[in-house]
N, C-alpha and C positions, 0 to 999 in steps of 0.2 A: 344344944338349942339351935336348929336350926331356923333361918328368917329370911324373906325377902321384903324390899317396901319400895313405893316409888308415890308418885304425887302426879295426880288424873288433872290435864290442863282440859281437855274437852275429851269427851265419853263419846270414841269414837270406833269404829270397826277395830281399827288395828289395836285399837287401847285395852278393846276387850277380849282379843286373840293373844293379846299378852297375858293377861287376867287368866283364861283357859289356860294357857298353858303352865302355867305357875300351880293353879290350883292342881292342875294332874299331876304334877311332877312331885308337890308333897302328900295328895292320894297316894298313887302309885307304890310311895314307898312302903306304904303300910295294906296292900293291896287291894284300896279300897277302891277302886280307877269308875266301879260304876253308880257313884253317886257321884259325879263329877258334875253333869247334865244340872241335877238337881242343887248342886251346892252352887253354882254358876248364878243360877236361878234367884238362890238368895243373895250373894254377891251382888248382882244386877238390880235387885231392888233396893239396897242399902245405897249403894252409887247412884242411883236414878233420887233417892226421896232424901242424898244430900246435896247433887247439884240442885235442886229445886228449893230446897232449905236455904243453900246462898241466893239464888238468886232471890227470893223472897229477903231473905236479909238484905243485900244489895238495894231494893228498890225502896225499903221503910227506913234505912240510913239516910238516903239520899231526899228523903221526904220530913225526917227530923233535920239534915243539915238545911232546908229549904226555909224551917220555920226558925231554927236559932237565926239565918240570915236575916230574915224579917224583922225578929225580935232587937238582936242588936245587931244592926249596921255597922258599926262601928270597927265591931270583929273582924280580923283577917278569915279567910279561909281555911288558914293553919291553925287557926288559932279554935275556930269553931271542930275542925278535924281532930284535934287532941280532946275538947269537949265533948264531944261525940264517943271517943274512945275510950275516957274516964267512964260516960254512963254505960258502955257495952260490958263493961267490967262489973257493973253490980245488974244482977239481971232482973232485980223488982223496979230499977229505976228505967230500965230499957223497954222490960213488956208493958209499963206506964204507959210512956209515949209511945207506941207500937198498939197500943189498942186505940189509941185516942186517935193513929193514922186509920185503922184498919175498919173505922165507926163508918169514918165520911168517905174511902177510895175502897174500890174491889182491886185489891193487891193481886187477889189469886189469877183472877181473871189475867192481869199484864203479866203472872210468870207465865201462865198456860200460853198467849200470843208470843211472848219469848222463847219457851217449847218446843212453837208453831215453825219458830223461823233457825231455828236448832236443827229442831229435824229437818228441815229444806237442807241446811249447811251441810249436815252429817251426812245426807243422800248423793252431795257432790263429793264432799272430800271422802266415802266409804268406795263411792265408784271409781273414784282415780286409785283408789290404796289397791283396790282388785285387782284393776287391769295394770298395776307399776307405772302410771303415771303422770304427769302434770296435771295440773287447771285448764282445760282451754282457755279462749280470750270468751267464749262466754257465759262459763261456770265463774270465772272471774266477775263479771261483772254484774252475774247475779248476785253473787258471795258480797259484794260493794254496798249494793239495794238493803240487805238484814241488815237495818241500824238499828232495830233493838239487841241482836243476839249480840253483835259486834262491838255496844256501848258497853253493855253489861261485862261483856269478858273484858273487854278495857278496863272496866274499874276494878276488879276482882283483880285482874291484874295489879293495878295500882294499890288495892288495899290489903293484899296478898293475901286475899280469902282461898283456900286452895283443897282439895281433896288427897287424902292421905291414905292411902292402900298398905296393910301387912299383912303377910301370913308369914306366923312361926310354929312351931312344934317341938316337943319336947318327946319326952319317952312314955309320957301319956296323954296327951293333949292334942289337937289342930286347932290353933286359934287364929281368926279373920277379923280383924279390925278394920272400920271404916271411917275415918275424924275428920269431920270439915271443919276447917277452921272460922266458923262463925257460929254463935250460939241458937238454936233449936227456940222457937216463942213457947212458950208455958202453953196456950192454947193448943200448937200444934202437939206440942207433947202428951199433951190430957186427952189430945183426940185419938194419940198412939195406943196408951193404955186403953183407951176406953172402947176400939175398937177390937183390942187384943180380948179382951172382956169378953165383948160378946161374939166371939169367935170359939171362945173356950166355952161359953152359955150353949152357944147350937151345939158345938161338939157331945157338949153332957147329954143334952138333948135327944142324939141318936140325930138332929137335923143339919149337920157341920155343910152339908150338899148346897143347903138352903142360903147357908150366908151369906156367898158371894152375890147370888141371883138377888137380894135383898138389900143389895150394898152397889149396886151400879152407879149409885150417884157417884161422880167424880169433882165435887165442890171442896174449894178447901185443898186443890191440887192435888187429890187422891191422900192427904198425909193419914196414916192409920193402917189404908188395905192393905201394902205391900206388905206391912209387919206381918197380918194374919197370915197373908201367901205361905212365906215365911214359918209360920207356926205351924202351920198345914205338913210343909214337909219334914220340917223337925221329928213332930207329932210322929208322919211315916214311917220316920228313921226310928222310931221307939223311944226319943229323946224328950223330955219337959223341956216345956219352950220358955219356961220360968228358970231355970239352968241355966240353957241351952244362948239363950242371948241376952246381952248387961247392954241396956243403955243410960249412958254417965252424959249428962249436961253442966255445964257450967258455963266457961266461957267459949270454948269449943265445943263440939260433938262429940262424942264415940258410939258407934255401937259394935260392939264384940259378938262374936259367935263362937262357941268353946264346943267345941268334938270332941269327945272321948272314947280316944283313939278303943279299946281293948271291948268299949261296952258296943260299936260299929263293927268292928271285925266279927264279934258272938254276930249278930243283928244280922249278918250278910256271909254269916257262915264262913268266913277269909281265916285258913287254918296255917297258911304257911308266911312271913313276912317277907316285904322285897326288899332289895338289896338299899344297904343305907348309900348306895351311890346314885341311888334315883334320883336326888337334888343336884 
């Protein structure tokens, strides 16, 4: 069994040039090097629709510890923070208070302006990583101005909500696991399924074309369409996308993607293997 893993602090140029190169390097072995593009592809949406899942978490934590404060005064902040961590553990008692936030505030709307100021961050620090080097004094003092992007990873820091990258493989398998460690809302999970649904609806259809054009809306911080994406090239690859990806909630995330390695090789015609030194 071969494995590699490491833990995504901010989804950034060089973050994802690692990402690339990991993924070829357990291709490769098995000489599948040109669904790389495309396996990347899915990578990038599973990474992308779990920082968005924390920071979504992050901001309806921070809006139940707002209402225990009210409630009882009394509480320390440590004290309210272990409260807090008790109900994130049973997830009927968390999507309780998590809808009762989500009635009266548009949450989505604050990830998408955190997003907003993400990407500004990630367009400085992708352009220093290019050219090898520093911040100027005035990427700096842009980078200073994002107080939402820079609050939010502050506390993710502190509550050590983090994003967990693996790829292993065996003698029949390529498995890509992606777990953040904060739990996925029921809602958003039903809007997974359920957009998975009718992506496999058009597909029966003979209309699979028509989906995406039908699905522009991006409310709800896109949670749903990247899955279909997702399905889309599974589907390509000849694989069931019902197989092909397990997503496990509880009190973290997972979502899994399982390759099989022997039924891609037939798929892409790959007759001869590469050498097990490709890792």
């Amino acid at each position: 069994m071969h494995q590699v893993k490491g833990f995504i602090q901010i989804y950034s140029r060089q973050a994802r040039d690692r990402i690339v190169d990991v993924g070829k390097r357990f291709l490769a072995q098995e000489g599948l090097e040109e669904i790389s593009s495309e396996l990347f592809a899915c990578v990038d949406e599973l990474i992308k629709n779990a920082v968005k899942s924390n920071y979504k978490f992050i901001l309806i934590r921070e809006r139940i510890f707002e209402k225990y404060k009210e409630t009882w005064p009394e509480k320390t902040p440590s004290d309210i923070d272990e409260d807090i961590n008790d109900i994130v553990k049973v997830p009927e008692s968390f999507n309780h208070l998590a809808e009762d936030i989500l009635k009266t505030e548009n949450i989505s709307a604050l990830v998408r302006e955190i997003l907003n100021e993400e990407s500004k961050l990630l367009d400085i620090k992708n352009r220093a990583h290019l050219e090898k080097r520093k911040y100027t004094e005035n990427e700096t003092r842009i980078i200073n101005t994002l107080s939402k992007i820079n609050g939010i990873r502050k506390t993710l820091k502190e509550k050590d909500i983090r994003i967990l990258l693996r790829v292993q493989s065996d003698d029949d398998y390529i498995y890509i696991e992606v777990t953040n460690t904060a739990p996925i809302l029921r809602r958003d999970l039903y809007r997974i399924h359920k957009k998975r649904d009718e992506h496999r609806r058009y597909k029966e259809q003979g209309r699979e074309h028509e989906f995406f054009v039908d699905n522009l809306d991006t409310s709800e911080a896109g949670f749903g369409l990247g899955y279909a994406k997702i399905d889309l090239i599974l589907n390509h690859w000849g694989l069931s996308d019902e197989q092909a990806i397990t997503i496990i909630s509880a009190i973290n995330t997972t979502v899994m993607i399982t390759l099989p390695i022997k039924q891609l090789r037939k798929r892409f015609n790959v007759t001869e293997k590469a050498g097990a030194n490709a890792i």
